[in-house]
C-alpha positions in Angstrom: 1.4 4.2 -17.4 0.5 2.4 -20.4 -3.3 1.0 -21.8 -1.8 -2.3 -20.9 -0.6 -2.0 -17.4 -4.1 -0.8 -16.6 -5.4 -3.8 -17.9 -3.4 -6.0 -16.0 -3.9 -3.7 -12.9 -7.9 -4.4 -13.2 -7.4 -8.2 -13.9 -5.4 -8.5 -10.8 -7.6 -6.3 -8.9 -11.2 -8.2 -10.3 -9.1 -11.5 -9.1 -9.1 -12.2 -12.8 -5.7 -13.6 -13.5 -4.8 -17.7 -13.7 -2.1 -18.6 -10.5 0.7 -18.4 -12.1 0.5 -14.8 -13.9 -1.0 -13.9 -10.7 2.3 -14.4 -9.0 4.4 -12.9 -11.6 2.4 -9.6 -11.2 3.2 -10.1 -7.4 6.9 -10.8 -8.2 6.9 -8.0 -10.4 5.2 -5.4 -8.0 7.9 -6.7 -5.4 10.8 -6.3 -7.4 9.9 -2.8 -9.6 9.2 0.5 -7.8 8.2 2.2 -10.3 5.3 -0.6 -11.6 4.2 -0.8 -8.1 3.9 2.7 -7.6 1.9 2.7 -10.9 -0.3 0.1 -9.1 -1.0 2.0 -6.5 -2.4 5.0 -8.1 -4.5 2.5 -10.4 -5.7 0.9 -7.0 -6.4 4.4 -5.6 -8.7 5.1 -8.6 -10.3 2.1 -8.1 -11.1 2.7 -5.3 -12.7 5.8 -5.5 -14.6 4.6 -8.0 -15.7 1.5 -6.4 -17.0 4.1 -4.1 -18.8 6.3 -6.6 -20.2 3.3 -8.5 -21.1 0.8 -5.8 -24.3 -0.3 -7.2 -24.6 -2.2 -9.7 -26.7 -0.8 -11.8 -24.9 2.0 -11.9 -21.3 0.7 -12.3 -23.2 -1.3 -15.2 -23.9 2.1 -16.7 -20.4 3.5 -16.4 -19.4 0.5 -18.0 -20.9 1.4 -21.0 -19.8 5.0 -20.7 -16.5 4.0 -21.0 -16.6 1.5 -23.8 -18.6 4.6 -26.0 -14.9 6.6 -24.8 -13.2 3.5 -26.5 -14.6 3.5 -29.3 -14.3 7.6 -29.7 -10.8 7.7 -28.7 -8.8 4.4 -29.2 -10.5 3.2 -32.8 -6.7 1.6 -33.4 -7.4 -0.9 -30.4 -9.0 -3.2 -33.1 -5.9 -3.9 -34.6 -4.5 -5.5 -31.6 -3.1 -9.0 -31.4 -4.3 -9.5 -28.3 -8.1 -10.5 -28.1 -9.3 -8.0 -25.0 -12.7 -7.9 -23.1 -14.8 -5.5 -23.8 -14.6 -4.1 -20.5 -10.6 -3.7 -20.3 -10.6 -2.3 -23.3 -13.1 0.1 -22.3 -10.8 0.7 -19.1 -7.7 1.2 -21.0 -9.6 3.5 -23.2 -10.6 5.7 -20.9 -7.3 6.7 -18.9 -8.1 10.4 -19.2 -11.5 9.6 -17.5 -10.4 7.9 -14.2 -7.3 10.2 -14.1 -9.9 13.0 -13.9 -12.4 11.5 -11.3 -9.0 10.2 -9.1 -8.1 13.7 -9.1 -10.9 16.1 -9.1 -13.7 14.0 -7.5 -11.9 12.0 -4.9 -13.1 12.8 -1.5 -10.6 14.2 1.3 -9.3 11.1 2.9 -5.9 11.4 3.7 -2.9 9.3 1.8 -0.4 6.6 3.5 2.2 8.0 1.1 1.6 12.1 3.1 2.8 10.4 6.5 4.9 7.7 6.0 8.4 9.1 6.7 9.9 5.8 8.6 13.3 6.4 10.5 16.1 4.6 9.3 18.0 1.5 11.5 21.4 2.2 12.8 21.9 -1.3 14.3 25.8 -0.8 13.3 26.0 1.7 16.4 26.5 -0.7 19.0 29.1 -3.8 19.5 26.5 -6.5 19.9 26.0 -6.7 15.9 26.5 -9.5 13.8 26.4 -10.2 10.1 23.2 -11.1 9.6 21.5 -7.7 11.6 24.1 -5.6 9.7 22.7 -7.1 6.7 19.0 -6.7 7.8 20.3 -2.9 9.0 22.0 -2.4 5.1 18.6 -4.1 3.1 15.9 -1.8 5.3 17.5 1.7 5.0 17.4 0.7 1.3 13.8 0.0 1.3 14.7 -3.4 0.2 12.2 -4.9 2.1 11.3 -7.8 1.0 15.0 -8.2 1.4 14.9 -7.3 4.8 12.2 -9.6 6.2 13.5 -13.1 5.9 16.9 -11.5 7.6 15.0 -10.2 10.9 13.3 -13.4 10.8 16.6 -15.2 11.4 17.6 -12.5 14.1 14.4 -12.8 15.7 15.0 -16.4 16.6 17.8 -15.5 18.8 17.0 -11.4 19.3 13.5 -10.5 20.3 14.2 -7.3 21.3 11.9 -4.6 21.0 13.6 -2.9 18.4 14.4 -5.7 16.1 10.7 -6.4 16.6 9.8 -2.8 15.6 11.6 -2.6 12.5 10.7 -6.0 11.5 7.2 -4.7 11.5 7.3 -1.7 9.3 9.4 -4.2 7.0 6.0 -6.1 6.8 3.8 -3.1 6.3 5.6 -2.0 3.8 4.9 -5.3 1.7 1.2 -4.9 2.4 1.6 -7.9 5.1 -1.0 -5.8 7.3 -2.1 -9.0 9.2 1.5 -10.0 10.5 2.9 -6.2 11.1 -0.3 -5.7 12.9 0.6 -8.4 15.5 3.7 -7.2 16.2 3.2 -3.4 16.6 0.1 -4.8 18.7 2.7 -6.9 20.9 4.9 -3.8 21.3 1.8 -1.7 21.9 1.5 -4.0 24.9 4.5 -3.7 26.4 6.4 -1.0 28.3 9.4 -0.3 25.6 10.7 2.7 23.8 8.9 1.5 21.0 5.5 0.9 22.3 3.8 4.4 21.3 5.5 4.5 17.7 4.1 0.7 17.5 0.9 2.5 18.2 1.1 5.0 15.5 1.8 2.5 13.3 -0.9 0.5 13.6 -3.0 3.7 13.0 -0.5 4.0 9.4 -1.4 0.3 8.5 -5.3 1.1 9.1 -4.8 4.2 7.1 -2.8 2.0 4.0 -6.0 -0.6 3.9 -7.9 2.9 3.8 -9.9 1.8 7.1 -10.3 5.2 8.4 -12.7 4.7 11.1 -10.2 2.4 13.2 -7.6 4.5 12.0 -8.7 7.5 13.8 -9.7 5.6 16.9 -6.6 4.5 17.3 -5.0 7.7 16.6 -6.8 8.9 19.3 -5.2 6.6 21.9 -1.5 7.7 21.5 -0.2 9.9 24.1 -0.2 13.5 23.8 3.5 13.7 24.6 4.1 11.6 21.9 7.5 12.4 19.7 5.3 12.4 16.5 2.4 14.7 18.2 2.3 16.9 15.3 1.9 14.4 12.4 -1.0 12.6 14.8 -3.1 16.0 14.8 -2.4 16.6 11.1 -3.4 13.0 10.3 -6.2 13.5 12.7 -7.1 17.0 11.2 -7.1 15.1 7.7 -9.9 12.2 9.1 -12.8 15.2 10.1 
C-alpha cells in the first residue's frame, strides 16, 4: 500500500472527500479486491487507534508525533505536485508507525475475515432453475457480489424462499449493507426453516464486521447448541472473553 492510498483511505474515512470522488472510491472498493482489502486493513488501524487516541487532546498530540516522523522520514514529500494537509502527510509518513501499533498493540478482538467461510450456492441442483437464479448461483460462488444482489432481487419478486432469501443476505453483508442483510437473516431467524439458525450466526458475523462485540456475543449465545457450526460459535465465543 502506497503513501497515497492511505491518504485517500483517511479522507474517506474523516468524511473528507467532495460527492463525486466519494463515489469513485466506493466504485473503486466495489470493483478492486485487492484496493478494498487494502481498505480494510487501513480501517482496522484506524480503528485501533481511534481507540487508543479517543481524546482529543491526546489524538492532538499524536498528531504532531507523526508529522515530526514526516519530516524525519519522507523529506522528499515537499517536492510533490500535489498540495497535502499537514495531517495526511503526516499519516502517509508514518506507515511504519500504525503498521506497528495495528499489529503489536491491538487488543484481542477477534477478525470477520478468521470466520467468514460462507458455503457456496448450488441452485443448478434442482429442475425448478431458471436463468436468472443460475446467473445469481454463477455471480455469488464468484464472490461477485455486487453482481449477485440486483439478480436475487429479481428472483425474489417471484421466489421468496428461504434459501434465496439466505443467500441474498450474505450477498448484502458482504457489501457492508449491514442494515438490509440484518433484516433478512432477522426474518429467517423468525421463521422455522433450514436456514433459520445459520441466519442466526450471521447476524452474530455482521455484529462482529461493524466490530459491535457486545451484541455480537449476545447473540452468539442464543444459537442452539446442536448447531452445524457449534465449533466456530465457541471459538468465536472463546475469542470475545
Amino acid at each position: 500500500m502506497n503513501e497515497e492510498k492511505y491518504i485517500l483511505f483517511d479522507q474517506y474515512l474523516q468524511n473528507e472527500m467532495t460527492i463525486e470522488d466519494k463515489k469513485d472510491f466506493e466504485r473503486q472498493l466495489a470493483e478492486d479486491k485487492s484496493f478494498a482489502s487494502s481498505f480494510e486493513t487501513f480501517r482496522e488501524m484506524h480503528f485501533q487507534l481511534a481507540n487508543k487516541f479517543g481524546i482529543e487532546e491526546e489524538r492532538e498530540a499524536f498528531k504532531s508525533n507523526l508529522k515530526t516522523i514526516s519530516k524525519a522520514h519522507f523529506k522528499s514529500s515537499e517536492a510533490k505536485v500535489i498540495k497535502l494537509k499537514p495531517w495526511y502527510v503526516a499519516a502517509a509518513a508514518s506507515v511504519a508507525v500504525l503498521i506497528g501499533i495495528f499489529f503489536f498493540n491491538q487488543n484481542s478482538n477477534p477478525n470477520f475475515e478468521d470466520f467468514n467461510q460462507q458455503e457456496q450456492a448450488y441452485f443448478a441442483e434442482r429442475g425448478d432453475v431458471n436463468v436468472t437464479l443460475k446467473q445469481a448461483e454463477t455471480a455469488f460462488n464468484a464472490k461477485d457480489y455486487k453482481k449477485a444482489i440486483p439478480l436475487f432481487e429479481i428472483i425474489l419478486k417471484d421466489n421468496k424462499s428461504a434459501e434465496i432469501q439466505y443467500f441474498y443476505g450474505i450477498s448484502l453483508l458482504e457489501m457492508n449493507q449491514f442494515s438490509k442483510a440484518e433484516a433478512i437473516f432477522n426474518q429467517l431467524k423468525s421463521g422455522t426453516s433450514l436456514y433459520k439458525n445459520k441466519a442466526v450466526w450471521n447476524l452474530a458475523l455482521s455484529k462482529l464486521k461493524q466490530k459491535n462485540y457486545k451484541a455480537c456475543k449476545e447473540i452468539l449465545l442464543t444459537i442452539p447448541s446442536d448447531f452445524e457450526n457449534e465449533e466456530q460459535v465457541q471459538k468465536l465465543l472463546k475469542e470475545l472473553d
